[in-house]
Structure formats: C-alpha cells, structure tokens
N, C-alpha and C positions, 0 to 999 in steps of 0.2 A: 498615128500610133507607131512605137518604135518598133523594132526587131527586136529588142530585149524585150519587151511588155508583152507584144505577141509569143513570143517563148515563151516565159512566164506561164503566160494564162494558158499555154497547150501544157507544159508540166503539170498545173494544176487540175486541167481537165482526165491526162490519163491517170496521174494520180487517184483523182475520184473514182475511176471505173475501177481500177485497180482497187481499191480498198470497197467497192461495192462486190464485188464477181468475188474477194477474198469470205466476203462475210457472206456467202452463200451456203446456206447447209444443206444436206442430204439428206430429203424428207426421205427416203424411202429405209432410212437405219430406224432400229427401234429407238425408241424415245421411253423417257419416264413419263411422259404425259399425253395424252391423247385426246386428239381436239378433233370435237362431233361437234356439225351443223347442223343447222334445223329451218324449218320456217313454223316460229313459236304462233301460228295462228290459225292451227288445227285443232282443237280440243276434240277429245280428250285425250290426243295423244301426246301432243305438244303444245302449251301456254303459260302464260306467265301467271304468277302468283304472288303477289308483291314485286320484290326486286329480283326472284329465280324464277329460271322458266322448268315445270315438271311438267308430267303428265307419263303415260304409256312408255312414249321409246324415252324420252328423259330417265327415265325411275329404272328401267330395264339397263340404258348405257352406264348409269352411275352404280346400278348394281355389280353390270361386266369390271368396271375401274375399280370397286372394291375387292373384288375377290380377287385381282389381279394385282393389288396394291398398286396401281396407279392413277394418277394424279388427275381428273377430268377436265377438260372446260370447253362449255358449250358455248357455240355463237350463232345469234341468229341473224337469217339473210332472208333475201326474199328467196320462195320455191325457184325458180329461175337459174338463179345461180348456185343454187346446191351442186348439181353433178359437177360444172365444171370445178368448185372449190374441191372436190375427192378428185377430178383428172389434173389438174395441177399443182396437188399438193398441199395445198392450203389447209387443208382438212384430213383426217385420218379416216372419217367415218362420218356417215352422213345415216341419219334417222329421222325421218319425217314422214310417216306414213307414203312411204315409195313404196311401186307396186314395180313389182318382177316382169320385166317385158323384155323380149327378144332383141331388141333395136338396143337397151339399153344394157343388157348383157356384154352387146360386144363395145362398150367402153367401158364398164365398171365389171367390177367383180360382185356378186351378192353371197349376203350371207346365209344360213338355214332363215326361211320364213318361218314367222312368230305369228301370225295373225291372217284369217279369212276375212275377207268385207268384199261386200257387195255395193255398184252404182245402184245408188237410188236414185227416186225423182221426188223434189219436191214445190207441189203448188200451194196458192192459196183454196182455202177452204170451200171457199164457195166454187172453184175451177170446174170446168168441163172436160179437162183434162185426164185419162184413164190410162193411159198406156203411151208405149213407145210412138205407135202409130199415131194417135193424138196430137203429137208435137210438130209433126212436119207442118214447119208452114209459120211455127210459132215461135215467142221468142226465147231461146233458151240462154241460161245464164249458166256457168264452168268456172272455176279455177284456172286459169292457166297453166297450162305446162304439165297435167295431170289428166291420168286416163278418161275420167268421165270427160276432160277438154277431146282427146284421141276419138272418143265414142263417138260423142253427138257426130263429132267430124267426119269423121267416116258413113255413120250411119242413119244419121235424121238431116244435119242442114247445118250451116257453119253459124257458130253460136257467138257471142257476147262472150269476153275473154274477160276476167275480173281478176286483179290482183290475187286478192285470197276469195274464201268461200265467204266471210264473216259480210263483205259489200256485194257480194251475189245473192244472199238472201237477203240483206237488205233491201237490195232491187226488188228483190220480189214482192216483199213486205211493201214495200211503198206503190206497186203496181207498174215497175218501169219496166218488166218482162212479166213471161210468164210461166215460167218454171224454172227448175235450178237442177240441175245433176251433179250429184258430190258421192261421198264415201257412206257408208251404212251410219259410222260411228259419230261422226262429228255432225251429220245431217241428223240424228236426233238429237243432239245436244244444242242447236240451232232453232230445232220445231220446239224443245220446252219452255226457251227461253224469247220464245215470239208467238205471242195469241193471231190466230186467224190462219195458221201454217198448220199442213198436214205432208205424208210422208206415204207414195203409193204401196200398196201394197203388192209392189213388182218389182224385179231387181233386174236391171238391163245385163248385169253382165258380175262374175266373180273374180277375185284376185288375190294376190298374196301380197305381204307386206316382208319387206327385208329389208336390212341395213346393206349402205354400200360402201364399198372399200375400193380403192385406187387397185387397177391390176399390178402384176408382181408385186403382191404384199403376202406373200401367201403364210406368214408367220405370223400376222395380223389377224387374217380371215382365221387361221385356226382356232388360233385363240379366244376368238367374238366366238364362234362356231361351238368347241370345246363348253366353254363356258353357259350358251343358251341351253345345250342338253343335258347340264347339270342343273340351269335354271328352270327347267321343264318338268326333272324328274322331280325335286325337291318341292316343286307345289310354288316356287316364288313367283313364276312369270304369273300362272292364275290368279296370287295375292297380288298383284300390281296391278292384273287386269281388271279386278274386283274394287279396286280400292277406287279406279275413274269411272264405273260404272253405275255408280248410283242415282237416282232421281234428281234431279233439282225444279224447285219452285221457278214458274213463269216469274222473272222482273215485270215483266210488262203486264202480271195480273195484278202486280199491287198497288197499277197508278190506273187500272182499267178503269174505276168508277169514278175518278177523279175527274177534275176542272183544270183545265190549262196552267193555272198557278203553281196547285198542287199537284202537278205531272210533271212542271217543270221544277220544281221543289227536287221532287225526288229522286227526277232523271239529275240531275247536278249532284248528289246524295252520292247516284250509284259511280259512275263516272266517277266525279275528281277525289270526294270524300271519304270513300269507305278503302280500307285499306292504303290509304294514301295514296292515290290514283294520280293525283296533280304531281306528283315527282317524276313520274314518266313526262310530261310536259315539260318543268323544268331542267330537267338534265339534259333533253334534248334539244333544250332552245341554246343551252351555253355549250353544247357541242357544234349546233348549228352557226352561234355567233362566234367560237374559237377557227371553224371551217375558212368563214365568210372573212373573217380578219384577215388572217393569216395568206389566205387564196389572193384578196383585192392585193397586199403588197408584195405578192410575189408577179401578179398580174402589172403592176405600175412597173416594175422593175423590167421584164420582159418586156412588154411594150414600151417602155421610153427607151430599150437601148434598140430595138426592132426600129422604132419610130424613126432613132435619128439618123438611123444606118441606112434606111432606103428614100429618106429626105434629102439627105447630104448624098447618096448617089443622084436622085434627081435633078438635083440643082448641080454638081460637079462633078456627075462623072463616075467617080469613085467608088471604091468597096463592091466592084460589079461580082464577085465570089458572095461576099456576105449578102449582099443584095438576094443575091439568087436564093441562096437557102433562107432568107427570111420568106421568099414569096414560096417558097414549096411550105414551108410554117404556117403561113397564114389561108392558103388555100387545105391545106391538111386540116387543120383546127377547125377552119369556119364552116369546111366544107361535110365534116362529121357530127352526129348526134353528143352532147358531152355525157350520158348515159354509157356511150359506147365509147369514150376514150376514158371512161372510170373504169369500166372493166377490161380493157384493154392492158389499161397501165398495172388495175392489180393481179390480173391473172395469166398476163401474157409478159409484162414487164419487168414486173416483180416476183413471176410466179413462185422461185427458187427464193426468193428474199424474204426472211420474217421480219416486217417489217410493221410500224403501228399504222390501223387503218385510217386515224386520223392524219398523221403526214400522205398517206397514198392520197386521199380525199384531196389534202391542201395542192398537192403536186398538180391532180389531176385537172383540179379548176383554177388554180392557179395560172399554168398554161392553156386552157382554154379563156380564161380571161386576158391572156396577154396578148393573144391574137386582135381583141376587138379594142383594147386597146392601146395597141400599137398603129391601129387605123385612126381612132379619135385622136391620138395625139400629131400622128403624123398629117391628117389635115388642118390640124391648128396651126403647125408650122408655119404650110402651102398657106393658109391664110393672109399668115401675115406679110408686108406689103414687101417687096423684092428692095425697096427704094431703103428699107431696113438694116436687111446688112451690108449694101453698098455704103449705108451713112457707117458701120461698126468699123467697116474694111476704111473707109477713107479718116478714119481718128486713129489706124494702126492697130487695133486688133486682129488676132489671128481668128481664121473663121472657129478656131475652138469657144475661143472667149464671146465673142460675136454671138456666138448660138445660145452661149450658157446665158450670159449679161444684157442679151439684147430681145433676143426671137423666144425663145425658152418661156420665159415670164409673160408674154404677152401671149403666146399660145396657150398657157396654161389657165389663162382667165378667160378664153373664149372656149376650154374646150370643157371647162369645168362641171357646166350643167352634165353634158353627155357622158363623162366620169360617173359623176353623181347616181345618174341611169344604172353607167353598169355595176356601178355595185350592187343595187337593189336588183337585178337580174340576177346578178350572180348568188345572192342571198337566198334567193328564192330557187334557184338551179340544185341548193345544196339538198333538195328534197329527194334525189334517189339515192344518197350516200347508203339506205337501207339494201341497197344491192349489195353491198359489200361489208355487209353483220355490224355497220352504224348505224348507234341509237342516235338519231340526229331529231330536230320536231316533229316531224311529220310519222316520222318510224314511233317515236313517244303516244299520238294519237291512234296512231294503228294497233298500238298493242293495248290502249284501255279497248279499244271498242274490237278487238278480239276476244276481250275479259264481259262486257258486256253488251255485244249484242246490238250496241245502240250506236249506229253510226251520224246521226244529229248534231248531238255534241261535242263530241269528240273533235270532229271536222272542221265545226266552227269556232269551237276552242283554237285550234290551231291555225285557221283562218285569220281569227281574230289577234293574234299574238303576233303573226309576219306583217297583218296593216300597220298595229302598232309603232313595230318595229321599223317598217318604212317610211309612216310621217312623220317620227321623232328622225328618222336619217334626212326624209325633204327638208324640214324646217333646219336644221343643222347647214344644208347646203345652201340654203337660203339664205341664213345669217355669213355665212361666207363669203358669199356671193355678193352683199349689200357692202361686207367691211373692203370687198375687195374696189370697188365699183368707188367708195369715197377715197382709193388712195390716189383713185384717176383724177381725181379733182386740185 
C-alpha cells in the first residue's frame, strides 16, 4: 500500500469522526419532543394495543405532551435498559411502573409519585403455599431488574430471573416453579386472564411508582411535576386509572371445555388473528432479515480485510502494526457477550448520537461478525497449499495479484460452508436487538404474548419462522456449494 493511499484512508478516517462528534446534540437542551421508554409488557400500565402501546403511564405521558404542546414518542426496550437510556440520554423520561428506591435516587432524578402497589404473590390454586415464610426453600419466579426481583433476594432465597412478568407466570401455569412475586396491578390482570392462578391474600412489601428523569434536567422534572398536580386536581389521572381497571374475561375460559383442536383453533384466533396480531411477527421478521443482511456484509468486508492483513503478516512478515490491532479486535469481539457490545455501542458509543437503532444494531453485529469471520477466512488461506503462490510468484505476479487470482478463490470455496454457519448465527444473534426499543422477531412474539397471556404459540410462531428461514439459507448454500464443486471439474 502506498504512502499516498495510507493518507488518503487516514483523511478519510478523521474526516468521519469529525462529522460524527459535529453531529452530536445536546440532550440535556429542551427539545420540542420528548422521548419516553417503557417496557410495553406490564399491563395495565404499559402494553400494546394493535400497533400503539397505551395503558397507565402511556395515557398519563401523552396527557403530560398535550398540555404542554409537545410532540411524544414512545419506545419500547426491555426493563433492563430503561435506567440506563434516561442516564445517557437516549430518553427524556422513562415510565414503566418504576418503583422509587434509594439506590436508584442517586442516579435518576424521580418525579412526584402517581401510584401505591404492593408485591404480591402468586401461586397455583391448588398450592400449599401461604405466606412469605412458605417460599423458602421454593421456587420463586421475578421479573428482572424489579423490586419484587430486590425482595425475594434479600429476603426469601435467590429466585428464577424472567425477562418479563408475562413468562414468569407462565412458568407457573405450566408448573416450572412455584410461585411468582410481581406488582399488585399487573398480577391481577395475569390471574383473570389464566384459570387455575390465584393471588395471596398478603402483600410482602409497598411502593411508589414514579417517572424518571436524567439528573440536571430540572426544567424537565418540573414541568412532568407541575403538570401531574393539575392532573390529580382535575380528576384525569383517576380517569386513566379507571379506564385500565376494569374486569376482563379469562381467554383461557373459553377454550376450557374444549378438545385439543378446538383449543387450538382458538388459541391461533387469539394470538395471530384478532386485531391483527401476525403484523407484529411480520414487521419484525423484515427488521430481523434488514439486521442480518446488512450485519453479514459488513461482517465479510471486516473480516476479509482482517483476514488478509494478519495472513500476509504470517507468511511475510509485514503489517506487524495492523497486525497487532487486528489481534486486540478479535480477542475484544470474540472474547465479549454480542448482547454487551450492543449496548455498549448504543449507550456508551453512541450515547450523545441520535442515531437509527437499526444502523446501531447493523454496526454492532456487523463487527462482531467480522471477528469470526475474519478467522474462517483467514484459515482458508493457511489452507491452501504454500507450493500456491510460489507457482503465482514464479509466473511474475506481485503477491497482491497472487492472493486475489490465485489463494483468494480457493479459500473461498473451502471456507464457504463455515461462512454459511455464520450467517445463520448471526441471524439468530439478532434476537436481543429488543434491548435497544427493536421490534425485531423475537421482540414481535413477545408483545402478542404480553397482549395474551399465552406464551405457546407465540414462541413457536417464532421458532418456526427462524427454522424456515434457515433451511431455505442451508439449501441456498448448498446449491452453491454443488455449482461451485462442478467449476473444479
């Protein structure tokens, strides 16, 4: 490579940081719009309803936006990453049935509490189970990252950790634990909508619910603040609390007498059919295959230039700089969870950057796909026979030509299967993008069976659609594989 092209490509590189670091804004100015996260899988305070997600703090944030004439938009992530989206900005305000605790005081700022709830417990109907004391010993099932998680911990026995609440009573239901500790409001709206569930008549422990705000926003919090205590006097926050409070019919009583056929009839009914439930599955299979696209050829491109760079240092020597920094690359990559270089990249990398969560997602797996293959590729090199480009070198090619014309094309059909692999890895990798408020397939299944209760189908709904998707990719590498195989002939 010359001394003008390595120039070049460093212009070009501070160039990029430069127009990144420019296009930084200042989350902490006031804005026309204000962006509240949530984890849509709490009902009644938070869930989806067709294509919006309302409920409690939904209804109350879009109330605070109207009287303030600003502009809302909600996004949903997993409970997980909510605080941190209000500590670096990403978010302005975060509502999701958060409970006011001391630890969490001193990162967030909270707003006046709107709401008393108590941990409940809840077993199956036939349990032995009475009290707090009852549990020890037993298995309990939690929300993550949520006080009644805090409780058991502290005070009964280290519990069974569940995404949301909606597959923690599911466990129960199905007898994989045997009790579930959640919030007052959403644990009955779980026990109407599942036969054979009841709800103790004890409450471990009380708490306040608040919205949270990034500290130094204090023009923010007053405003949220200001506005609840006109929404308190005027009777609205009661009307909103009124309006998710109402009874609903058990789902599960209207398949009780049924037959298998007709149970499964209807569970399909409630799931994909009613209110167009299967759009949540389709929108998130073409976010997941725009992810997986985009990620594999950003991953090719990394790894073939990784690849050739610490190959050609193997064999000659050279590039002992670039060398180095690819092997801190591929020990960095391979050596972390890609869960945690997604929230790394969007909350630590890009924290100050508004940027779309679907390019963070590409970036994020993109390079972690380039590390693995920049390995497959690079052993397909070392495969091929050294007596290779001695014959390139001894016809007067320069080892550039040599590698591209000679080693290049033969590695590439020995290492193809393994390629093949890591795409459908990586496809299947794209399933925590819901950490960071992607509706991607998996996040799609999650929010029907947050809407009803039925985590069955939902699951293998989406189970079923990634096999699909990965034998129509096998057979694809196959046909490849066969065309490539008869050009040896």
């Amino acid at each position: 490579m010359s001394r003008f092209v390595q120039h070049r490509w460093l212009v070009l590189l501070l160039a990029s940081f430069a127009f990144l670091f420019s296009s930084c804004d200042d989350k902490t100015e006031q804005r026309e719009k204000l962006i509240m996260v949530t984890s849509a899988t709490f009902p009644p305070y938070e869930f989806y309803q067709g294509e919006h997600i309302v409920g409690i703090d939904a209804d109350m944030v879009r109330e605070i936006a109207r009287r303030n004439n600003i502009d809302l938009i909600i996004e949903d992530m997993a409970f997980d990453s909510i605080i941190a989206a209000i500590q670096t900005g990403k978010a302005d305000v975060a509502a999701s049935g958060i409970t006011v605790t001391e630890d969490r005081k001193k990162q967030i700022d909270f707003t006046t509490s709107y709401v008393k709830a108590d941990q409940v417990i809840i077993v199956r109907e036939d349990s032995t189970i009475d009290g707090a004391d009852a549990m020890k010993g037993k298995r309990i099932g939690v929300q993550h990252g949520t006080t009644g998680d805090t409780y058991v911990t502290t005070n009964i026995c280290e519990p069974e950790r569940f995404q949301d609440g909606a597959l923690a009573v599911a466990s129960l239901a199905t007898g994989k634990i045997d009790a579930v500790v959640l919030d007052s409001a959403p644990a009955k709206k779980h026990v109407e909508r599942n036969v054979g569930l009841k709800i103790l008549p004890v409450s471990l422990a009380s708490e306040e619910y608040a919205m949270a705000i990034r500290k130094n926003r204090p023009e923010l919090l007053k405003m949220i603040n200001d506005t609840l205590t006109a929404m308190q006097a005027d009777g609205t926050m009661d009307a909103i609390t009124a309006k998710y409070q109402s009874k609903e019919a058990k789902e599960a009583d209207k398949a009780k007498s049924k037959g298998f056929g007709e149970w499964l009839s209807h569970s399909f009914e409630v799931n994909f059919l009613k209110d167009d439930r299967w759009k949540y599955l389709m929108n998130g299979f073409w976010v997941t295959i725009e992810i997986s696209f985009c990620a594999v050829l950003m991953g090719l491109i990394i790894g073939f230039l990784v690849a050739v760079i610490r190959s050609t240092h193997d064999q000659t020597g050279r590039h002992k700089i670039l060398n180095f920094l690819c092997h801190i690359y591929l020990t960095v990559v391979r050596g972390t969870p890609v869960v945690v270089q997604l929230l790394i990249i969007y909350f630590v990398i890009f924290a100050a950057v508004d940027i779309s969560k679907v390019l963070v997602a590409i970036v994020a797996f993109g390079i972690n796909s380039g590390a693995y293959v920049a390995e497959i590729i690079r052993s397909g090199i070392m495969a091929v026979d050294r007596g290779q480009m001695e014959a390139g070198r001894s016809l007067g090619l320069s080892y550039g030509a040599t590698m591209r014309s000679v080693i290049l094309p033969q590695a590439f059909k020995n290492v193809l299967p393994a390629l093949g692999n890591e795409f459908i890895v990586l496809l299947k990798e794209t399933s925590v993008c819901g950490y960071i408020a992607l509706q991607d397939l998996t996040k799609g299944g999650d929010i029907i069976r947050s809407q009803t209760y039925d985590a069955f189908l939902p699951l293998i709904a989406v189970a079923l659609i990634y096999l699909i998707v990965v034998v129509c990719l096998s057979q694809l590498l196959k046909k490849l594989e066969t065309r490539l195989k008869k050009n040896e002939r």
